[in-house]
ROVEX-932540 format. One record per residue (C-alpha): x, y, z; residue in one letter. Coordinates in steps of 0.001 Angstrom, whole numbers, always signed. Example, Ala and Ser with C-alpha at 12.3 -4.5 7.8 and 13.67 -1.06 7.14 Angstrom:
// residues 2
- +12300 | -4500 | +7800 | A
- +13670 | -1060 | +7140 | S
END
This chain:
// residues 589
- -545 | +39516 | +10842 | X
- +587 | +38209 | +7896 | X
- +391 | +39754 | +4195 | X
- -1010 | +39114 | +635 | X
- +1361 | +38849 | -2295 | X
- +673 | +41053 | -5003 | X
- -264 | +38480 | -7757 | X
- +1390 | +40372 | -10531 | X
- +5079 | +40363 | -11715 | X
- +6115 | +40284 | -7748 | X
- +4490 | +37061 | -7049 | X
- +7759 | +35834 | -8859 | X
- +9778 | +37740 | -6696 | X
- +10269 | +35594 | -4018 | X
- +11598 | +32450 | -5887 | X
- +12659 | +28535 | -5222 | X
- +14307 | +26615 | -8034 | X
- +12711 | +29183 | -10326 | X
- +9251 | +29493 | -9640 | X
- +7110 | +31112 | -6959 | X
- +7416 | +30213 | -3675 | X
- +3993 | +29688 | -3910 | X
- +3890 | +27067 | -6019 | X
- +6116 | +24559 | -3746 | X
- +3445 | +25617 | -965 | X
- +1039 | +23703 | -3677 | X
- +3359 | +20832 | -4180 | X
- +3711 | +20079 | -504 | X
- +77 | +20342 | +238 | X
- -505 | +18273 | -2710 | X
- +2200 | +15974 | -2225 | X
- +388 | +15438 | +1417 | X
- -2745 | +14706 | +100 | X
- -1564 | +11693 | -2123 | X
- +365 | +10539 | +422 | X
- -3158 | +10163 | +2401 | X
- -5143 | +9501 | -1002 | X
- -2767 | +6404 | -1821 | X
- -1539 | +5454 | +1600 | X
- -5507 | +4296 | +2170 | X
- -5822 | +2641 | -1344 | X
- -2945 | +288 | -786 | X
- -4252 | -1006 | +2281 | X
- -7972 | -1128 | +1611 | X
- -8354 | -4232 | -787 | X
- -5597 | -5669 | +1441 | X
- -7519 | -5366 | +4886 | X
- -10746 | -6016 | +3831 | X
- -9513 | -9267 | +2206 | X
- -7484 | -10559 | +5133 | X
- -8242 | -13167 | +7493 | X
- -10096 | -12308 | +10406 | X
- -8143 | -14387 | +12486 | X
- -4217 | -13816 | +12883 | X
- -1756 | -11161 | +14073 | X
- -2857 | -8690 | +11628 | X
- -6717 | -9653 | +11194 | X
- -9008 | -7965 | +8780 | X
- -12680 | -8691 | +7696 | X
- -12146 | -11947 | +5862 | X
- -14059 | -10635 | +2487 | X
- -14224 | -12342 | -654 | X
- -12205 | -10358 | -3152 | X
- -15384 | -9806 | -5138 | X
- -16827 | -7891 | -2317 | X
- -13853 | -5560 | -1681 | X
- -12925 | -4811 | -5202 | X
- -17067 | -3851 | -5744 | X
- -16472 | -1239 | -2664 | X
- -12633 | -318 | -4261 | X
- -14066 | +412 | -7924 | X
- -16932 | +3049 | -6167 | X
- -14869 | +4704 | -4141 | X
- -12183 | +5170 | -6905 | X
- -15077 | +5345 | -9514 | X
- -16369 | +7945 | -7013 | X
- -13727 | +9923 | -6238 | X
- -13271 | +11073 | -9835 | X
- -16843 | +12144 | -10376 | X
- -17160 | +14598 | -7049 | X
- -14979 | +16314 | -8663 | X
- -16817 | +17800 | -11302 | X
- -19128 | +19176 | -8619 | X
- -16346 | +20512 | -6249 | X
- -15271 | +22499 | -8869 | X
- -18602 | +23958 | -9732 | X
- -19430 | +25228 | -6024 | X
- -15817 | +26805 | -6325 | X
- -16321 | +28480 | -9462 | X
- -19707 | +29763 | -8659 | X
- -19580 | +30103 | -4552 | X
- -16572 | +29913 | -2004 | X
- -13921 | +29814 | -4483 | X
- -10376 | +27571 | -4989 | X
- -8837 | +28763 | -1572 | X
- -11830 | +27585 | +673 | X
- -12521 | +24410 | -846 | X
- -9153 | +23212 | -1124 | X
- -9115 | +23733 | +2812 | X
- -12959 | +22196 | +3265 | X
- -11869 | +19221 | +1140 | X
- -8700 | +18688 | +3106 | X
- -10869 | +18612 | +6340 | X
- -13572 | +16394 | +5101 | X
- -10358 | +13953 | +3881 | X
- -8729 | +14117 | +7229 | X
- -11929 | +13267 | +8824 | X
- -12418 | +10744 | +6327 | X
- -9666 | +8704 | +7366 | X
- -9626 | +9177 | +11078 | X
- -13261 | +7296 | +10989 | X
- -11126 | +4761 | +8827 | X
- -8814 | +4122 | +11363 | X
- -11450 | +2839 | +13831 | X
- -12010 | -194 | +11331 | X
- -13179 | -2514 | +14016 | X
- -17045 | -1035 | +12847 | X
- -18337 | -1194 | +9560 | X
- -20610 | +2093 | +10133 | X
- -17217 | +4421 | +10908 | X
- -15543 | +2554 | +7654 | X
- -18193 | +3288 | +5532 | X
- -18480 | +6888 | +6671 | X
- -14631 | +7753 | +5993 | X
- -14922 | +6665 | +2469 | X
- -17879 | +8687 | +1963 | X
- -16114 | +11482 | +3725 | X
- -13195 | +10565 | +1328 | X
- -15029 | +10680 | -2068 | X
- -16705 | +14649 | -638 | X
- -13473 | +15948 | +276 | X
- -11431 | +14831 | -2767 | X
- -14228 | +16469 | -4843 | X
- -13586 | +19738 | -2999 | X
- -9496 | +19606 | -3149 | X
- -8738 | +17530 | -6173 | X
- -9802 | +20408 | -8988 | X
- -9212 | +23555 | -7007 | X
- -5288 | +22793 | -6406 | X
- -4451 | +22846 | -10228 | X
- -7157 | +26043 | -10389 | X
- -4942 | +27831 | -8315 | X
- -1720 | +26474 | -10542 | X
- -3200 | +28113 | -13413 | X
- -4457 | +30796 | -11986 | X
- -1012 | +31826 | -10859 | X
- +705 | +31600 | -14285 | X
- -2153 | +33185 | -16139 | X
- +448 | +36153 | -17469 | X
- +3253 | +33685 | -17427 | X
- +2218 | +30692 | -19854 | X
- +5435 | +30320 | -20642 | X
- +6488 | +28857 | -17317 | X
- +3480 | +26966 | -17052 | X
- +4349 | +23653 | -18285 | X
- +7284 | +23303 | -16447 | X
- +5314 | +24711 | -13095 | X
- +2802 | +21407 | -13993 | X
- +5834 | +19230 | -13699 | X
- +7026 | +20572 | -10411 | X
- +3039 | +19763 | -9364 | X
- +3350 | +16271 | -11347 | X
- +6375 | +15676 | -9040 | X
- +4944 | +16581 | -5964 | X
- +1866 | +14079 | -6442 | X
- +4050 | +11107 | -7263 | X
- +6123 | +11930 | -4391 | X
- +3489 | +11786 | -2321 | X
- +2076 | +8623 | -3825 | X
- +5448 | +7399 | -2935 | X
- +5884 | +7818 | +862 | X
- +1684 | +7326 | +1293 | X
- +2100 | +3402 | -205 | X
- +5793 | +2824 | +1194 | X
- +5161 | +4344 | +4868 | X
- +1016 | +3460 | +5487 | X
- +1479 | +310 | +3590 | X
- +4251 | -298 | +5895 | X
- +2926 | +559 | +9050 | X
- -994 | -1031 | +7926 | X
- +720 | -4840 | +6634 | X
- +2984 | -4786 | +10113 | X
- +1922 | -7320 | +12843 | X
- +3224 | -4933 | +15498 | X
- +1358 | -1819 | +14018 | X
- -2128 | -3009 | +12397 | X
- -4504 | -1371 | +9724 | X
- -5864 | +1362 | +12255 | X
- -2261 | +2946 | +12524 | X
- -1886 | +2943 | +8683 | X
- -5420 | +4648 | +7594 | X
- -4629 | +6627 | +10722 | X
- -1030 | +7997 | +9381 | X
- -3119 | +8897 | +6478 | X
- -5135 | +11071 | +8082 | X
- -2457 | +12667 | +10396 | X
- -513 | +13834 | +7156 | X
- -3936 | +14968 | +5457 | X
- -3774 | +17391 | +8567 | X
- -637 | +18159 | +8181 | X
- -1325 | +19112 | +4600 | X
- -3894 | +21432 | +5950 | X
- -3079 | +23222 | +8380 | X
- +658 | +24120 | +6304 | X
- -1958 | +25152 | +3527 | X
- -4347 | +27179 | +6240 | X
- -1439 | +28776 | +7592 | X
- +475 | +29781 | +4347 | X
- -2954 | +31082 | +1957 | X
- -1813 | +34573 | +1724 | X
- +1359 | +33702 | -475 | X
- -1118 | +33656 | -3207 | X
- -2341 | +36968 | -2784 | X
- -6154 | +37512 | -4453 | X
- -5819 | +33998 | -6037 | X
- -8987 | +31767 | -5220 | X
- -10405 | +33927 | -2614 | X
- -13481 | +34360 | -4374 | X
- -15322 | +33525 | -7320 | X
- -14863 | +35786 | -10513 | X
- -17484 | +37757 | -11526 | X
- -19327 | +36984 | -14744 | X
- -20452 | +33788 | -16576 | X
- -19073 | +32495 | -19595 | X
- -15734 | +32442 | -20088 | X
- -14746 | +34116 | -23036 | X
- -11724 | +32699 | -25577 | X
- -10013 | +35748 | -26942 | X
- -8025 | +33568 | -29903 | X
- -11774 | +31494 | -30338 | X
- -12568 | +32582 | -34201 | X
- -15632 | +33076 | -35355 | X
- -16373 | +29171 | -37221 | X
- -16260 | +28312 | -33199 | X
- -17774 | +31233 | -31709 | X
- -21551 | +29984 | -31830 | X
- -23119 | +29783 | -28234 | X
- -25201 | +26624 | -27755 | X
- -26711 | +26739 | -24373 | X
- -28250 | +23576 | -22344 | X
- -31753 | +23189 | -22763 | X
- -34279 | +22187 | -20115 | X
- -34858 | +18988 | -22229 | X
- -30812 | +18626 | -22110 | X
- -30942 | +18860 | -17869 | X
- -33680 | +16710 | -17059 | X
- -31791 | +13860 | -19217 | X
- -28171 | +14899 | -17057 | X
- -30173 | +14683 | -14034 | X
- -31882 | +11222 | -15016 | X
- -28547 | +9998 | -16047 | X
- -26747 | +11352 | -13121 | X
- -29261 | +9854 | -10523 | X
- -29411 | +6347 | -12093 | X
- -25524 | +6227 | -12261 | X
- -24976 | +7498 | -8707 | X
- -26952 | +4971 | -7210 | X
- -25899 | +2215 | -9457 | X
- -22389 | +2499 | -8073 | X
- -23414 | +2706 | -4329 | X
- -25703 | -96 | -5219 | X
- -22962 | -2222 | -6900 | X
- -21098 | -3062 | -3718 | X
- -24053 | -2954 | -1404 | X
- -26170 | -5747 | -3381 | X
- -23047 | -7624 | -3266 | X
- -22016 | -7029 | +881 | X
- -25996 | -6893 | +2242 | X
- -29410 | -8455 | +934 | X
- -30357 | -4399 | -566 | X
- -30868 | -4253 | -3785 | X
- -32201 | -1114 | -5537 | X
- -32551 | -2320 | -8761 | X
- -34066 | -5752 | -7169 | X
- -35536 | -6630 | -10777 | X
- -35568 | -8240 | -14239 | X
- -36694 | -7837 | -17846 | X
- -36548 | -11112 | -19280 | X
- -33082 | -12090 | -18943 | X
- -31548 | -8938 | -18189 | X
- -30878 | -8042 | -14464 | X
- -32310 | -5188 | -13079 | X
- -29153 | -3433 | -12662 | X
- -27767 | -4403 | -16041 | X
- -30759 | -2562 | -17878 | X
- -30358 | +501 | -15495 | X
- -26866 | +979 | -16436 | X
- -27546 | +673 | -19975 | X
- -30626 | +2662 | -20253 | X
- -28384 | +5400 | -18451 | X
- -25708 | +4845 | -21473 | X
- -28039 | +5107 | -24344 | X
- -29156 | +8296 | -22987 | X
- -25987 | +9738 | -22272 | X
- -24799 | +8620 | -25907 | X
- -28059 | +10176 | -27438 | X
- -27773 | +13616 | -25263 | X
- -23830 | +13576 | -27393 | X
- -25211 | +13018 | -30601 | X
- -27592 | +15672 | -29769 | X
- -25123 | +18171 | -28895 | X
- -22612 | +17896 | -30995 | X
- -24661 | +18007 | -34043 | X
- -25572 | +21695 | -32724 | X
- -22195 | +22996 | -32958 | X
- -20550 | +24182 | -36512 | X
- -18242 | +21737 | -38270 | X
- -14834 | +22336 | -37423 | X
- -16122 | +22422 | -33219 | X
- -18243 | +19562 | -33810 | X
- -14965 | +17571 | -35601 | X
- -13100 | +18839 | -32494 | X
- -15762 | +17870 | -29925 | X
- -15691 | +13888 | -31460 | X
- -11970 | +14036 | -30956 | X
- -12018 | +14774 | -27861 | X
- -14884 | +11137 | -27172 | X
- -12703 | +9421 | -28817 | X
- -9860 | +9991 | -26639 | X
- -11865 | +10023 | -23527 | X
- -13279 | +6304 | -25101 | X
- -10139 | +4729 | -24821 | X
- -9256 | +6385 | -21852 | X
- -11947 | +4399 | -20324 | X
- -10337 | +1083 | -20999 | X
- -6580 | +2482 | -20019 | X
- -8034 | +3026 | -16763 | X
- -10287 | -329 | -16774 | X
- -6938 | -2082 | -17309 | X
- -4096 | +880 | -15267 | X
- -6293 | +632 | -11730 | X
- -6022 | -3576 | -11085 | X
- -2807 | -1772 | -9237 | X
- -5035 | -1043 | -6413 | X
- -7450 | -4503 | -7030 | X
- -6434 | -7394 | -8551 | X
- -2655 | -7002 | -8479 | X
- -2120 | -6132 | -4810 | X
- -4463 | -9196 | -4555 | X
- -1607 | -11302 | -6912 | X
- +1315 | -9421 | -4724 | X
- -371 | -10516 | -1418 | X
- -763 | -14566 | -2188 | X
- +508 | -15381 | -5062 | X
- +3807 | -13762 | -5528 | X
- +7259 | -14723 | -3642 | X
- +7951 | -11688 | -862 | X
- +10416 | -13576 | +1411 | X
- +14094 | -12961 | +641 | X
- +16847 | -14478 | +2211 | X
- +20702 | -14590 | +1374 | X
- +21539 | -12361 | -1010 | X
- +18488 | -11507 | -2632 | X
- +17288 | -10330 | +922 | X
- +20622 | -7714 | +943 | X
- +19975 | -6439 | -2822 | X
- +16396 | -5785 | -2332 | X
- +17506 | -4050 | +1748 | X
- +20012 | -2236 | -618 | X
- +17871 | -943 | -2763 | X
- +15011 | -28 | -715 | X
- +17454 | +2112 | +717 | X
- +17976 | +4048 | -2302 | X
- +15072 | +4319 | -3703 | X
- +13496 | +5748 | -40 | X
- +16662 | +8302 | +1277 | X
- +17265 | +9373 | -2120 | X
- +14088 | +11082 | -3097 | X
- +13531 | +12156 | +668 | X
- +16894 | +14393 | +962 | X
- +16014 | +15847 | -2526 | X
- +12377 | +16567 | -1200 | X
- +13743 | +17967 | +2255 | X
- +16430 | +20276 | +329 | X
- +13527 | +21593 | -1929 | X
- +11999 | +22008 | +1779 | X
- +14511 | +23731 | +2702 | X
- +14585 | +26266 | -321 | X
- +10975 | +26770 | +517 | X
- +12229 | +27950 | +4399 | X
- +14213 | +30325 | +3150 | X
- +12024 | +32469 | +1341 | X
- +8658 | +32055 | +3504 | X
- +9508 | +31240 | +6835 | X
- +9319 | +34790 | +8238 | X
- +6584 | +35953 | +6441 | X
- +4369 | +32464 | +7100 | X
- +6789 | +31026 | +10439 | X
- +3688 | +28562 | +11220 | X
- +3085 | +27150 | +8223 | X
- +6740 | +26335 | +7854 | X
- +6900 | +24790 | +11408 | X
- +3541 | +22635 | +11070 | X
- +5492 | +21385 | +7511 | X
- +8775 | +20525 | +9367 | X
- +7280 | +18512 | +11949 | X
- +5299 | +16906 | +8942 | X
- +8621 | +15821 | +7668 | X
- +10242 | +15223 | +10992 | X
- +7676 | +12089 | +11291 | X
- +8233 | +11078 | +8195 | X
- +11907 | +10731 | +8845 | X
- +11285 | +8633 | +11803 | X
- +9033 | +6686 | +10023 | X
- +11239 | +6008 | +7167 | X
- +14466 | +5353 | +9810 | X
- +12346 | +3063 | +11692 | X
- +11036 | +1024 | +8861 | X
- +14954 | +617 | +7085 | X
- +16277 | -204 | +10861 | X
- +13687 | -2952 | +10960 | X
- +14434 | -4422 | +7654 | X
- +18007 | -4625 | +8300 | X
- +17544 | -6224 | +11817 | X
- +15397 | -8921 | +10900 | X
- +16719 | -11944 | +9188 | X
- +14691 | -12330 | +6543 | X
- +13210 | -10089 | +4143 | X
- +9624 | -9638 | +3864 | X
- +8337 | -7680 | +1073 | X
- +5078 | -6055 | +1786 | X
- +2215 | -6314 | -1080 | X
- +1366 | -2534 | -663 | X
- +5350 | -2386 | -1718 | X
- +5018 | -2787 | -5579 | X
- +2985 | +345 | -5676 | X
- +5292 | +2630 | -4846 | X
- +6746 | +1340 | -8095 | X
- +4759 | +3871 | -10511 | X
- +5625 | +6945 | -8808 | X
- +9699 | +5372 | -8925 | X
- +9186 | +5298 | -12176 | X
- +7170 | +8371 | -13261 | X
- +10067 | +10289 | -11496 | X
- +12520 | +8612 | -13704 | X
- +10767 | +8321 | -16831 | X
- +9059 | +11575 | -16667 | X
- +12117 | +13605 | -18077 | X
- +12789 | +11221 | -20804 | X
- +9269 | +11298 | -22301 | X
- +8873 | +15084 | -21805 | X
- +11977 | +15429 | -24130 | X
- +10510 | +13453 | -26591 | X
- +7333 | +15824 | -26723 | X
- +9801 | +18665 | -27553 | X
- +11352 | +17289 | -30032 | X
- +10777 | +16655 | -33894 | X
- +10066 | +13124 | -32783 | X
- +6636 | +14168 | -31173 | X
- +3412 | +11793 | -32563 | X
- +291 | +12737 | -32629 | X
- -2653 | +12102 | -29990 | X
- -3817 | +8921 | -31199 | X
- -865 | +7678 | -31758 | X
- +226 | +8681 | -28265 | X
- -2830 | +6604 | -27073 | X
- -2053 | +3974 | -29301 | X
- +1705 | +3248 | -27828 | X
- +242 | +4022 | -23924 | X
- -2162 | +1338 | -24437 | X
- -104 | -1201 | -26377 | X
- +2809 | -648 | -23342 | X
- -126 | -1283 | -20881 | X
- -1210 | -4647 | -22553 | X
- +2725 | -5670 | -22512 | X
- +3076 | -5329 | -18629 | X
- -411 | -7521 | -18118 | X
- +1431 | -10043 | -20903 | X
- +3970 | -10121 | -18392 | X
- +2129 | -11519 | -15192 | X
- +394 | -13693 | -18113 | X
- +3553 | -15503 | -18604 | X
- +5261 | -15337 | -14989 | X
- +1554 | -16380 | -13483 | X
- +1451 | -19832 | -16566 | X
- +2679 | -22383 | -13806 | X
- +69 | -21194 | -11033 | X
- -2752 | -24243 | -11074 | X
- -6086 | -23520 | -12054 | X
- -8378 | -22075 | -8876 | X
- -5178 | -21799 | -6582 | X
- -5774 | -19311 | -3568 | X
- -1960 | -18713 | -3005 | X
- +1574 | -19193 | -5211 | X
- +4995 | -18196 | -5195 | X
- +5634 | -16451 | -8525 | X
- +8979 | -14536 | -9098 | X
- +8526 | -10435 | -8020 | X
- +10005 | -10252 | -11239 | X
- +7266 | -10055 | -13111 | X
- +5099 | -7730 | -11053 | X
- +8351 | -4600 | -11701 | X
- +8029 | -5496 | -15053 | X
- +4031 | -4895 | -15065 | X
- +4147 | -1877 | -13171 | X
- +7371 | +96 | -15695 | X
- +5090 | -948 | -18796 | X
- +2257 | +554 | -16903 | X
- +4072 | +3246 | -16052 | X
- +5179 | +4218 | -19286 | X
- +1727 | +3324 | -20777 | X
- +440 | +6432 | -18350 | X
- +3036 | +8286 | -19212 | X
- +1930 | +8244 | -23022 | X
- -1578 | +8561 | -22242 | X
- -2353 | +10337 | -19057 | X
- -488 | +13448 | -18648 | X
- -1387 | +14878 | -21701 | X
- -5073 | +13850 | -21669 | X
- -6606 | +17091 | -20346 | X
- -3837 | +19341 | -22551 | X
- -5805 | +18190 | -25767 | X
- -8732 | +19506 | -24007 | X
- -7321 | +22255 | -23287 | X
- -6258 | +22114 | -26960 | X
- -9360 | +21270 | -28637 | X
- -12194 | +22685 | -27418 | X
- -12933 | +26256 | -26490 | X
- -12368 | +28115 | -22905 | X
- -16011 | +28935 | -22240 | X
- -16537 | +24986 | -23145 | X
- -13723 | +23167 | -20862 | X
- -15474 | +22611 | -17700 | X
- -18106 | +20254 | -19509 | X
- -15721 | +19027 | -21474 | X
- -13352 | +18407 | -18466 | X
- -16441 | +16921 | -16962 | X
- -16781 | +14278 | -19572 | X
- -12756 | +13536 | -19443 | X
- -13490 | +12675 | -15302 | X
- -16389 | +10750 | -16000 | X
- -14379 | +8594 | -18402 | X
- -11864 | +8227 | -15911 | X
- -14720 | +7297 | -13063 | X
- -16355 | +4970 | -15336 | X
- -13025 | +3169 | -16052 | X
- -12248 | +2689 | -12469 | X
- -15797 | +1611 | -11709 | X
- -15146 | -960 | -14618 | X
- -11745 | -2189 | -12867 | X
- -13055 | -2859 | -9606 | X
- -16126 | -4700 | -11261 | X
- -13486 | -6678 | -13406 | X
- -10858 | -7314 | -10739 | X
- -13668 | -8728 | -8768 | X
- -14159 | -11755 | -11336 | X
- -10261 | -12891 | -10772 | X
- -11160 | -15830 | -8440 | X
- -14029 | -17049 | -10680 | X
- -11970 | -16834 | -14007 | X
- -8597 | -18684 | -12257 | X
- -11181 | -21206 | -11195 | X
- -13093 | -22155 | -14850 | X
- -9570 | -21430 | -16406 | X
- -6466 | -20248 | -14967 | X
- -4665 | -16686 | -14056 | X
- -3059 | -16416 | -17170 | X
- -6564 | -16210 | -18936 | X
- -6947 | -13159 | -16459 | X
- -4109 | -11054 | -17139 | X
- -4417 | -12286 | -20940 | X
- -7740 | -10364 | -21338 | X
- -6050 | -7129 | -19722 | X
- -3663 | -7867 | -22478 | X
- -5675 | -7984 | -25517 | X
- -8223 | -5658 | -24969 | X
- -5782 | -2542 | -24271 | X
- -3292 | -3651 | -27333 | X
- -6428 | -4045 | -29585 | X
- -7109 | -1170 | -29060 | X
- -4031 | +566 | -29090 | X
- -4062 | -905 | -32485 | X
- -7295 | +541 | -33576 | X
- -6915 | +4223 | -32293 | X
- -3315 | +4236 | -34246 | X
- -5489 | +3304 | -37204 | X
- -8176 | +5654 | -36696 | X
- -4980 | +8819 | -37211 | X
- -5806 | +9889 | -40526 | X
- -9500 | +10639 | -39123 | X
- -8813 | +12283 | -35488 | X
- -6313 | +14416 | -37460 | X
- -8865 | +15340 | -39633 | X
- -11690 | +15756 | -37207 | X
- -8815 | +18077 | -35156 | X
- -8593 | +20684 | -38128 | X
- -5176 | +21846 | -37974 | X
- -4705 | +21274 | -33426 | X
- -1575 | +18771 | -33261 | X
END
């Protein structure tokens, strides 16, 4: 039988690299679930645009089509978790729905892998988009809930989490993207590997739950939250009125089925919103009508609250504002530039380019695996004979992996030429979060540290460099051209300026939450940070969707040049807006 951890000064007994065992228990089950989360994004736009003939065939789409299903289920998959939370909070608590999410993912992309019917496809994602509303909010519950007496060690027990997500990024687009693109695998075995390491993740989870003692077993007694530093200017309650729900639940309901209806009125002859008013389509004035009223129901509120809250509360929208746009722009990784890596950029290397690039894939995969199996390792030694099963079903997780990864490199030096998959320039954010990560932490800590705006300002001016990039390398591709040859070049340079345009912006998002608004208030304020984030990826599949029509009336450049201009415009106008955020802040930095 095995036995709870106390979750007071002894749950830092037991320690690995100076933090709880526990908390490398999160990062692997974590690091699991992004391998399964973006293992099945970097192959969906791929196989649902290939040819339906050939080694390798998909479903023969028009890009439009996929990237309308690829901006709902990303769109998606950041709203669900608002509700996942909730039901934790209130019923079965973190614990239970981080193990009911990872179930309803594994399921999810099991009914993936049998791709050859529409009906099981559209089931996983829906599966998906349940399950990552269950697990995605309740893992960095329990995070928090660990280091509740230890803030002090909080921020760099974040960054151990941050590390195990892009690692799993990492080996989910290198190893599925791998195994999905090969002619002598297919697309099944890819969303399938997904699914077998969501499993994994799991059961090592399952197996392992009473390392964190009373944490997340069941919700806390009690209702509001209270904010023992919250002074009094802030302190004034302002509940929801009925008349406040019934507009949520009109809003909610028209935006739900808006971005199921997207796709399906593009893929099938349904159309929900199968009307006009004058000029306006049906669907346009649905969406719009469901904006003004969200916009009024924020004017509303926020004019309730006293002035420095209120000043706060604005902050906070403008942030989330622009954070709709970073994400508009940041997610064409999944859409429209796996679509530019697929056809239009050079993968086949010969000579010496093809022994550089076998070189360095080399590196860049052992490297961060033996550093990943040592911290394994570590994790052995303190758990494995209190929690022996967990620890097994996690080395035989890794075991795979490392014939996976041995496979693929024996493969790629065999073969005589070089073939780059697309699904390969992902793993090029999570390289270089790991590697840029440090450097912009220190520069938080120091003297040097800007302010919010100005944070957002830089991320989204970096962002609009990296699209200026594939701008310029994409100039000589002819106007309406299905396929090219452009340098790779210019897709590493997109993705570190995207990288270190997230860096600026999206890590410490939800800290000037945290920051700004008071404890009783952050799950609706968390709530609207998501929905910015859904809305944003909703917008990129929508405008990733358009790249064949705009290359045909002009060229690609005009497409990446509007990803361009947009985010440094405004970039530019959120640095200018400082003086007032730092006003409207009162005194938060």
């Amino acid at each position: 039988m095995q036995t709870s951890i106390d979750t007071s000064n002894d749950f830092f007994k037991d320690k690995v690299l100076g933090h709880p065992a526990g908390l490398f228990v999160l990062f692997f089950t974590e690091m699991w679930e992004r391998f399964s989360y973006y293992g099945m994004r970097a192959l969906l736009v791929l196989f649902l645009t290939s040819s339906i003939i050939g080694d390798n065939p998909g479903w023969g789409w028009p890009r439009e089509h996929a990237l309308a299903i690829y901006g709902s289920y990303t769109g998606l998959a950041y709203l669900t978790p608002i509700l996942g939370g909730y039901i934790a909070d209130r019923f079965i608590g973190f614990r239970w729905a981080v193990i009911v999410g990872a179930f309803l993912m594994t399921l999810g992309h099991l009914s993936m892998a049998m791709e050859f019917n529409p009906v099981f496809m559209y089931i996983g994602l829906g599966l998906l988009v349940v399950g990552i509303g269950f697990f995605k909010p309740n893992m960095n519950s329990i995070v928090s809930k660990m280091y509740e007496k230890h803030p002090e060690k909080k921020d760099g027990a974040f960054t151990i989490f941050y590390m195990g997500v892009n690692s799993g990024a990492f080996l989910g687009m290198l190893l599925c993207g791998y195994i999905g693109e090969s002619e002598n695998w297919g697309w099944s075995y890819g969303f399938g590997l997904a699914g077998i390491f969501m499993f994994v993740g799991m059961l090592q989870f399952y197996f392992t739950r009473n390392i964190f003692g009373n944490i997340g077993l069941k919700p806390e007694a009690g209702g509001n939250q209270k904010d023992e530093n919250e002074s009094v200017d802030e302190a004034t309650r302002n509940p929801f009125s009925k008349f406040d729900i019934a507009i949520i639940a009109i809003i909610s309901i028209i935006g739900l089925v808006w971005i199921i209806n997207d796709p399906l009125s593009k893929i099938t002859s349904i159309n929900v919103f199968d009307f006009k008013v004058g000029n306006w389509d049906g669907s346009n004035v649905m969406i719009l009508s469901a904006l003004v009223l969200f916009i009024f129901l924020l004017v509303k509120r926020t004019s309730q609250y006293t002035p420095v809250l209120r000043g706060r509360m604005i902050s906070v929208i403008i942030l989330a504002f622009i954070t709709i746009f970073f994400w508009a722009s940041f997610e064409q990784a999944g859409g429209s530039m796996t679509i530019f890596a697929k056809d239009y950029t050079l993968r086949i290397l010969e000579g010496n380019a093809k022994v550089a690039f076998n070189i360095g894939n080399t590196l860049i995969t052992v490297i961060p695996m033996v550093i990943i199996t040592y911290v394994l390792i570590m994790l052995f030694r303190q758990t494995f004979k209190k929690y022996a099963l967990g620890n097994v079903i996690l080395a035989i997780g890794f075991v795979i992996i490392w014939v996976i990864v041995i496979y693929m490199l024996k493969n790629q030096y065999a073969d005589d030429k070089a073939e780059v998959p697309a699904t390969w320039f992902g793993v090029l954010n999570s390289l270089f979060i790991i590697s840029c990560a440090p450097l912009v932490s220190k520069i938080w800590e120091s003297k040097y540290n800007p302010s919010a705006t100005m944070k957002n300002g830089f991320g989204m001016i970096l962002l609009g460099i990296g699209f200026a990039a594939l701008a310029y390398g994409s100039s000589d591709i002819p106007s309406g051209a299905k396929v090219a040859s452009v340098s790779m070049i210019w897709l590493i340079i997109a993705y570190l300026f995207h990288t270190l345009g997230e860096l600026f912006i999206s890590p410490v998002g939800l800290s000037y939450v945290s920051k700004l608004v008071p404890a009783r208030m952050i799950g609706i304020m968390f709530g609207i940070w998501y929905l910015s984030i859904a809305i944003g990826n909703k917008i990129a599949g929508t405008m990733g969707g358009v790249i064949d029509q705009i290359t045909a009336e002009y060229s690609m450049t005009t497409f990446f040049l509007i990803f361009t201009l947009i985010p440094i415009g405004l970039g530019l106008l959120v640095m200018l807006l400082t003086p007032l955020v730092k006003k409207l802040m009162h005194g938060v930095h």
